[in-house]
N, C-alpha and C positions, 0 to 999 in steps of 0.2 A: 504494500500500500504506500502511496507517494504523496506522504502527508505536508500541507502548507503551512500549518502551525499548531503547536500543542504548547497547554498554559496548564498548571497544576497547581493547586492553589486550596489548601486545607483541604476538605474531602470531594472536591470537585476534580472535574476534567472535562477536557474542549480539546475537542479532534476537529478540522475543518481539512477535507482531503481530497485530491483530485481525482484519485480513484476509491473505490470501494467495495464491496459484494454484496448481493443483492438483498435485499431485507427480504424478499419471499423466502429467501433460504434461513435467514435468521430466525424466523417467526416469533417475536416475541411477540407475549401477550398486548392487544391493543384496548389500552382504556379511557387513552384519547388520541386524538390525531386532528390534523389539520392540512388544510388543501389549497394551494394559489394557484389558481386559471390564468392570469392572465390580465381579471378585470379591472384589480387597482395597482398599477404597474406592469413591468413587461416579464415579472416573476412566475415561473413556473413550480412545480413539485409539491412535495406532499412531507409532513413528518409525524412519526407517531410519539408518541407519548407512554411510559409505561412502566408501573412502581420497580426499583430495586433496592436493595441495600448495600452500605456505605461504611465497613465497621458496624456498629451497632445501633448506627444511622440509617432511617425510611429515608429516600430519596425517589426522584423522579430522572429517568433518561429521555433526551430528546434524540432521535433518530431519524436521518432523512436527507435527503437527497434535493436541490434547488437549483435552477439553470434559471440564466434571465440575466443573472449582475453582473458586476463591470469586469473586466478584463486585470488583470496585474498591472500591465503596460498603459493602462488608462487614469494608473493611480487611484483607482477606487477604494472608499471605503463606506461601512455602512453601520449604524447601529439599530439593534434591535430589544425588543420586548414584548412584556406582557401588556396589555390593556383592558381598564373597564373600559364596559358596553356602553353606549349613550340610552340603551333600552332599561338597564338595571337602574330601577328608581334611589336604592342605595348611595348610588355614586354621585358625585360631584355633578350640578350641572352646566358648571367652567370647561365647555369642549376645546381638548389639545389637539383636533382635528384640524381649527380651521388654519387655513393656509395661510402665507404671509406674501404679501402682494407683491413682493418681488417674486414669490414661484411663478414658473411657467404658467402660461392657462393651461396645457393638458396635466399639468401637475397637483394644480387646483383643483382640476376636476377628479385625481385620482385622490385627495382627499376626503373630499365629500363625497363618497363611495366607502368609506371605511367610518363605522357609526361608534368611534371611540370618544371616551374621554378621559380622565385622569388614570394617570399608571397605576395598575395594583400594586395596592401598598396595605395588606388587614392591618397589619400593627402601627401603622400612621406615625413611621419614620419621615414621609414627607411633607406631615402638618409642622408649619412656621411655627407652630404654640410650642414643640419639640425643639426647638432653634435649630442653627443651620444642617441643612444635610448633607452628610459626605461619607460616600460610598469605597469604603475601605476593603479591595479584594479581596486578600488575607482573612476579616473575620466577616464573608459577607452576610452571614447567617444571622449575625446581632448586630452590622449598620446600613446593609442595602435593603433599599425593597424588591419583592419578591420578583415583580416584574423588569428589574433595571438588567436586564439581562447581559446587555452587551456590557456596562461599567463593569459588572461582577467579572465577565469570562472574556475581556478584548472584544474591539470590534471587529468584524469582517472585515479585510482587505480583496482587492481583486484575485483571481487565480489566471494562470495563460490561456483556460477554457472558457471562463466563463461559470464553469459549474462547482459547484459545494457539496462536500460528504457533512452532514452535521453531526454531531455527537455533542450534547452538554449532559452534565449529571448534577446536578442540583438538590441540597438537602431539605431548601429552602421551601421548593413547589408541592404542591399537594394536589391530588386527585380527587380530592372525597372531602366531606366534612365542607363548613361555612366557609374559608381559606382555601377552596378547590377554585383552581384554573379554566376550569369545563364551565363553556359561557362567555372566556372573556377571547380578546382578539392577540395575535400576536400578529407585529406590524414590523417593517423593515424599512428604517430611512436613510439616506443617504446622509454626510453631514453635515449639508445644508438643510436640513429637514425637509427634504423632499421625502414622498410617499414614493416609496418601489415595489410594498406586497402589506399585502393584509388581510388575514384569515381567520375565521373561529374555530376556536380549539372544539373538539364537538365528542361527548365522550359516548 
C-alpha cells in the first residue's frame, strides 16, 4: 500500500493512501456510512462507519475511499468534519452554511445544498461561556470537539491521482446513544471555505 501520510496521535490513526483493497473484501460491520454523488461538489465515494476498540477504549473507524479532490501538484488542501443538521431543532440556528461573497457563485450554490449548521460539539467545548477554544491533537478527547475532525487528525493534502484511501479511528465518535453521529452531515472544505462534499452519515 502507497501511503501519502500517517499521523498517530494518543489512541488515534489517519491512513490517507493512494492505493488500497477493496472494502467488499474487508467486510466490516456497517452501522453507518455515508455517500457523495457529486451534488455539493465535484466529490465522489462512499465511507463507512463502524465501532472498534482502542486498548480499552470504544472507538469508531472511518473507512472509504473518495475521488473528486485536488491533485498534489495543485497544492491542494482540505478540511473536514462533522456537522449539525439545520433540521435538528436542538442545534444552533446560526447557519455555518452560508457562503461568503467572495465564493464563486457555483460554490455558493454548493453551499446551500448542504443543510448544516454548527459543528458537533455535545460537551460545548465551542461555547465562548467555556473561553477560548483550542484544539490540542495530542489530548483530542478532552479539548477538541467531536466533529473538528480534520484539526484532530491533519488536513487533506492533494494526492498525484486525485483519489483518497481514508482510515480515521476516533475514541471520540459515537454511534449510538444522544452523542451518536447518525443524522448529522460530514462536509469537506477547501481552505478557503469553499464547499467540495457533503453527506449524511445514515446509520
Amino acid at each position: 500500500m502507497a501511503r501519502l501520510s500517517a499521523l498517530l496521535t494518543g489512541a488515534s490513526l489517519v491512513v490517507l493512501s493512494l492505493f488500497a483493497p477493496s472494502l467488499a473484501q474487508q467486510q466490516p460491520p456497517n452501522n453507518g456510512s455515508l455517500s457523495f454523488n457529486g451534488q455539493v461538489g465535484e466529490v465522489t465515494g462512499s465511507i463507512l462507519l463502524y465501532p472498534i476498540t482502542i486498548g480499552d477504549k470504544d472507538a469508531v473507524r472511518f473507512e472509504g475511499e473518495l475521488e473528486g479532490l485536488g491533485r498534489l501538484d495543485d497544492g491542494a488542501s482540505y478540511k473536514y468534519g462533522i456537522y449539525n443538521s439545520e433540521l435538528d431543532s436542538t442545534t444552533d440556528s446560526d447557519s455555518t452554511s452560508t457562503p461568503t461573497r467572495r465564493s464563486p457563485l457555483h460554490l455558493q450554490k454548493r453551499a446551500q445544498r448542504c443543510p448544516i449548521t454548527t459543528m458537533f460539539d455535545p460537551a460545548g467545548l465551542l461555547d465562548p461561556d467555556n473561553g477560548p477554544y483550542q484544539c490540542i491533537p495530542s489530548d483530542y478527547q478532552n479539548t477538541c470537539a467531536v466533529g473538528d475532525l480534520s484539526t484532530k487528525f491533519a488536513v487533506w493534502n492533494g494526492t498525484e491521482t486525485g483519489k483518497y484511501y481514508v482510515e480515521i479511528e476516533d475514541i471520540t465518535v459515537k454511534l449510538d446513544g444522544p452523542d451518536s453521529v447518525l443524522g448529522k452531515f460530514f462536509i469537506i472544505r477547501d481552505t478557503n471555505e469553499n464547499f467540495h462534499a457533503c453527506a449524511r452519515i445514515a446509520g
